[in-house]
N, C-alpha and C positions, 0 to 999 in steps of 0.2 A: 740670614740666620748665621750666626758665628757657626759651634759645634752641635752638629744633629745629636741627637737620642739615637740608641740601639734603638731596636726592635725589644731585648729584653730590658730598658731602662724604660720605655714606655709603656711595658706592661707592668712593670712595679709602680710606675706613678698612677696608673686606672687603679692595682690594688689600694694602694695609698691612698689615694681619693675615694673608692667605695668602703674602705674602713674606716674614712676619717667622718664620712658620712652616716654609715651604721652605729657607732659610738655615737654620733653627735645628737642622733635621732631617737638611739631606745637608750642612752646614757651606761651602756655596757660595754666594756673594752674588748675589740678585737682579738680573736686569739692567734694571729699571724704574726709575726717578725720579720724584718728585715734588718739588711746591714746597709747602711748608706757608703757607697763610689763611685767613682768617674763623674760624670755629667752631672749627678743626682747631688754632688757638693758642689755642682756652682751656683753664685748666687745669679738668680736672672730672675725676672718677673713673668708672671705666668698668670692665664684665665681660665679656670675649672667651669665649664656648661654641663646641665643637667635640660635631660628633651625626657619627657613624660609623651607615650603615644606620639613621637614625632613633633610634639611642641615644645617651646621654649618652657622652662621649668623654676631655671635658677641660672645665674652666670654673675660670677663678679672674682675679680681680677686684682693686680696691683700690678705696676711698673716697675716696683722696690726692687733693688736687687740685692738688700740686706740683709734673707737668709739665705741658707740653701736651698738649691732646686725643690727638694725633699720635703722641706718645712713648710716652706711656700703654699704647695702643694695641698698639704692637707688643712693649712690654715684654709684655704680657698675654696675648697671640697665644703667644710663645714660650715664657710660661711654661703657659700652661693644654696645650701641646702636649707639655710634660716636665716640668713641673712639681708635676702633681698629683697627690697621695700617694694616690688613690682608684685611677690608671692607671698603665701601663705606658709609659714614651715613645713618643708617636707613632713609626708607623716609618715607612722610605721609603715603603713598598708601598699607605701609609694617605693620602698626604697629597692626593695625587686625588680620594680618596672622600669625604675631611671635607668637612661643612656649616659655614660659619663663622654664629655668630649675636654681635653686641655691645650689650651695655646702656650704654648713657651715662647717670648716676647725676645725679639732682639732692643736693645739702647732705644729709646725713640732718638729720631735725629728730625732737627727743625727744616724745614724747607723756605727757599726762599722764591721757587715756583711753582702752582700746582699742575706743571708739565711731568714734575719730579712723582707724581703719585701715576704707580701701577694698580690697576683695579684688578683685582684677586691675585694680586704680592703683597702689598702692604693693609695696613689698618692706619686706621689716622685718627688722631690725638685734638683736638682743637680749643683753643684755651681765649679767650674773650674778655675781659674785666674779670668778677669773680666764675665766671660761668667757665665747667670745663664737659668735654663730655668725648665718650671712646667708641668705636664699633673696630670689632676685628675683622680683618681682611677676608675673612670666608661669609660675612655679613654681606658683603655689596654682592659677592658671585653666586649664594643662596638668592637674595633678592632679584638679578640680573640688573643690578645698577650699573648705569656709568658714571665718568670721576666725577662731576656737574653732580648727580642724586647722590652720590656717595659721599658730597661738602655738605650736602643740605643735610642730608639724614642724620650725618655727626652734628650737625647745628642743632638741630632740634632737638636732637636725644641729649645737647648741654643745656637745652633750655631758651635757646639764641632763636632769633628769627633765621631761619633758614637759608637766607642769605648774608647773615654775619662775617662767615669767611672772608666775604669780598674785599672788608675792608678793618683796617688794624687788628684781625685775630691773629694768634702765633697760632700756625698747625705744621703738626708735628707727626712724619710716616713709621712705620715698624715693622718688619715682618715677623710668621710667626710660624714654628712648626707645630702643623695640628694634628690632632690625633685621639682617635677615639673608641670607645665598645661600638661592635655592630649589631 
């Protein structure tokens, strides 16, 4: 991870991501404001997770690092709250209940062995023909994978036979500071 988050820039990005989801859900604008500095203008790519009762709910990400931290953010909020073809859009009645969790993504960088992947440091990227697919590094250590389940698991969630990796995929490590409402 390049530059961590304060403690207070990661409580403005859970606001920012539970406003970006209040709005996006009853279509009423937030009455909060912020200033966006430091950390919150760089651009880096980031994955907003939503846990309903302790289960996965919504999660979807970018790698971009085209906007700001800030932007980012709540684009990702509002899309992992309606966005994601695994759920149903968040509804009013849910938006209480969600946990917000966000990964701030360092560069992916390509590996050229998978000696190079630490299981619960990184997250890994794996890209195969058209097929790409991502799990974040607190993924394998929720699970209790090792690197072996943790190649497969990214194969599958691209679409790949689960041992794809083996041979001509580029996969690609990241780490990520995460952090979340408890």
């Amino acid at each position: 991870m390049e530059k961590s988050l304060t403690s207070e820039e990661q409580s403005q990005l859970l606001k920012i991501s539970r406003d970006s989801i209040t709005e996006t859900v009853t279509g009423r604008p937030a009455r909060s404001k912020f200033s966006a500095n430091g950390n919150l203008l760089l651009k880096r790519g980031c994955f907003v997770t939503l846990h309903l009762h302790g289960r996965l709910r919504g999660c979807i990400g970018t790698f971009s690092a085209e906007k700001p931290l800030h932007a980012a953010v709540r684009e990702m909020a509002a899309a992992a709250a309606t966005q994601d073809p695994r759920f149903y859009p968040v509804s009013i009645d849910e938006i209480d209940q969600i946990k917000l969790e966000i990964s701030v993504l360092s560069p992916l960088k390509k590996i050229g062995s998978i000696e190079e992947i630490q299981v619960g440091v990184h997250g890994l990227y794996i890209e195969k023909n058209l097929f790409h697919g991502v799990l974040l590094p607190q993924v394998a250590v929720e699970q209790g994978w090792d690197r072996t389940t943790f190649l497969n698991q990214t194969c599958i969630k691209a679409g790949l036979d689960k041992d794809a990796w083996q041979s001509e995929a580029d996969i690609y490590i990241f780490s990520a500071q995460v952090f979340g409402e408890h």
